[in-house]
C-alpha positions, -999 to +999 in steps of 0.1 A: -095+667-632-127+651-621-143+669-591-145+655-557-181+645-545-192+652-513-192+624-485-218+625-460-199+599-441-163+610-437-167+638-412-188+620-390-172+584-392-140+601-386-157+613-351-166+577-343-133+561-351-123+586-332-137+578-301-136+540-308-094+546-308-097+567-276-118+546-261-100+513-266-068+526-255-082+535-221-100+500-213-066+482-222-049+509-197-078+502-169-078+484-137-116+474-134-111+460-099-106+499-092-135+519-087-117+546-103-123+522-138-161+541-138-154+569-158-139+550-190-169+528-181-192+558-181-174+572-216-180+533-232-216+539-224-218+573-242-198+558-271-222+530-273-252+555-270-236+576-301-232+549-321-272+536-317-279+571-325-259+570-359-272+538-370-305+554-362-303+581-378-290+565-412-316+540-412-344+571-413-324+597-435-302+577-460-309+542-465-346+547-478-333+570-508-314+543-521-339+512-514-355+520-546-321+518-561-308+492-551-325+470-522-304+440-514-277+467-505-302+480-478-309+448-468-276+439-463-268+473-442-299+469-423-290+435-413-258+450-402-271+481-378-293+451-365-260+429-354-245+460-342-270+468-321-267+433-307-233+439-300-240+473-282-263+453-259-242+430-248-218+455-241-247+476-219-250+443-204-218+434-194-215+477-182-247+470-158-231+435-144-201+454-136-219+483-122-241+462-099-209+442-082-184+456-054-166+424-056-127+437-073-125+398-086-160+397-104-155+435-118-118+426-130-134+395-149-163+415-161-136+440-173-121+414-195-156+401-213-158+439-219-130+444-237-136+412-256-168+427-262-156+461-272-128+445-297-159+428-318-176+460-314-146+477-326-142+451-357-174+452-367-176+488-370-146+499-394-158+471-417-193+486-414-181+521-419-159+514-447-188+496-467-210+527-462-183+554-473-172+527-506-204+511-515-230+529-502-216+566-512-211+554-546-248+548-547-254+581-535-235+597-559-251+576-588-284+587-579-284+620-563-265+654-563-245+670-541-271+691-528-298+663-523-271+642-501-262+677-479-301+677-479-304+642-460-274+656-443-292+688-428-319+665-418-302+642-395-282+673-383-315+683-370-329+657-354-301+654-330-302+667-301-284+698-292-260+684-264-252+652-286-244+674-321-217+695-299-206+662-282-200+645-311-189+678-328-159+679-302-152+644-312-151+655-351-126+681-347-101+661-330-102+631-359-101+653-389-075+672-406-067+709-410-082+709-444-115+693-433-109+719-403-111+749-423-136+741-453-161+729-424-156+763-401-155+781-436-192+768-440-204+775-405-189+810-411-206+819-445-240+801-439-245+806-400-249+829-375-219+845-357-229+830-326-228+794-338-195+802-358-179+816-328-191+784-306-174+762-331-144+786-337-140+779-297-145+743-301-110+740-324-093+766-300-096+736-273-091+704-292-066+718-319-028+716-315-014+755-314+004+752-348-029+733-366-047+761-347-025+790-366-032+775-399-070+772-395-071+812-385-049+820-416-068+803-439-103+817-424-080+854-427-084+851-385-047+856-377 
């Protein structure tokens, strides 16, 4: 049985579809006439934010390793971070028009180019995603071992900032599974301190389910 590489991409991606799915079910459920419609406006912002960062983040720590490797590739996902961050623009456009309007007719129609907006957005996205977890990681893998790609892994990990890794950390544990759960807290536990395992332990305790919950402590001997 051939062993499973390790995927930089999944946890993370997971995270962002994630809040893409959260986030898309609560513009189709807003009002945006209402001024109660700020706060999923406010959370579209952050996602938009999050996603920049990513793309950022990638274009510093991963995509150079493999230029040398294989440079059209890079090209071609380079290209792509640059359309998305075209898209995110126009969204932090269409989020200041609606901001700077009290009119409840000109918000509701700026509500609608938003979630026009956010559906291309949304599109573009999982086809992005999918190419970097199929086509990129395959090039990864070709090239480097397991412990260089944790390596560029550690390295974005710390260059973001503290308030974003939990943010988007909270996002992670609600889009994975109890497997991904427990082999991620498994690693905080053996390779960081107690403190950080037990801010993480707490992080599951309020976005896990009570029965996923149980199995996580049994497997980590918790229970």
């Amino acid at each position: 049985m051939q062993q499973q590489r390790y995927n930089v991409f999944n946890q993370i991606h997971k995270g962002l579809r994630g809040m893409l799915y959260d986030t898309a079910i609560r513009l189709q459920q807003t009002d945006f006439s209402q001024p109660q419609a700020s706060e999923v406006v406010e959370q579209l912002h952050q996602v938009l934010v999050y996603f920049d960062e990513h793309a950022e983040n990638e274009d510093q720590f991963i995509l150079p390793h493999i230029r040398k490797h294989n440079a059209v590739l890079i090209d071609e996902l380079e290209n792509d971070h640059v359309i998305d961050h075209n898209l995110t623009h126009t969204l932090f456009d269409h989020i200041r028009e609606w901001k700077s309007t009290d009119s409840a007719g000109q918000r509701e129609a700026i509500g609608q180019r938003i979630l026009v907006a956010f559906n291309e957005f949304i599109g573009f996205n999982l086809y992005h995603m999918n190419k970097e977890e199929n086509v990129l990681m395959d090039q990864l893998w070709q090239h480097y071992t397991d412990a260089d790609i944790r390596h560029m892994e550690h390295e974005i990990i710390q260059a973001i900032p503290p308030q974003t890794l939990m943010a988007e950390s909270r996002w992670m544990m609600r889009s994975i599974n109890d497997k991904e759960v427990i082999s991620w807290l498994s690693g905080i536990k053996q390779e960081a301190p107690t403190a950080v395992f037990d801010t993480f332990l707490q992080l599951a305790q309020e976005e896990l389910p009570t029965e996923r919950l149980k199995k996580v402590y049994t497997a980590l001997a918790l229970a």
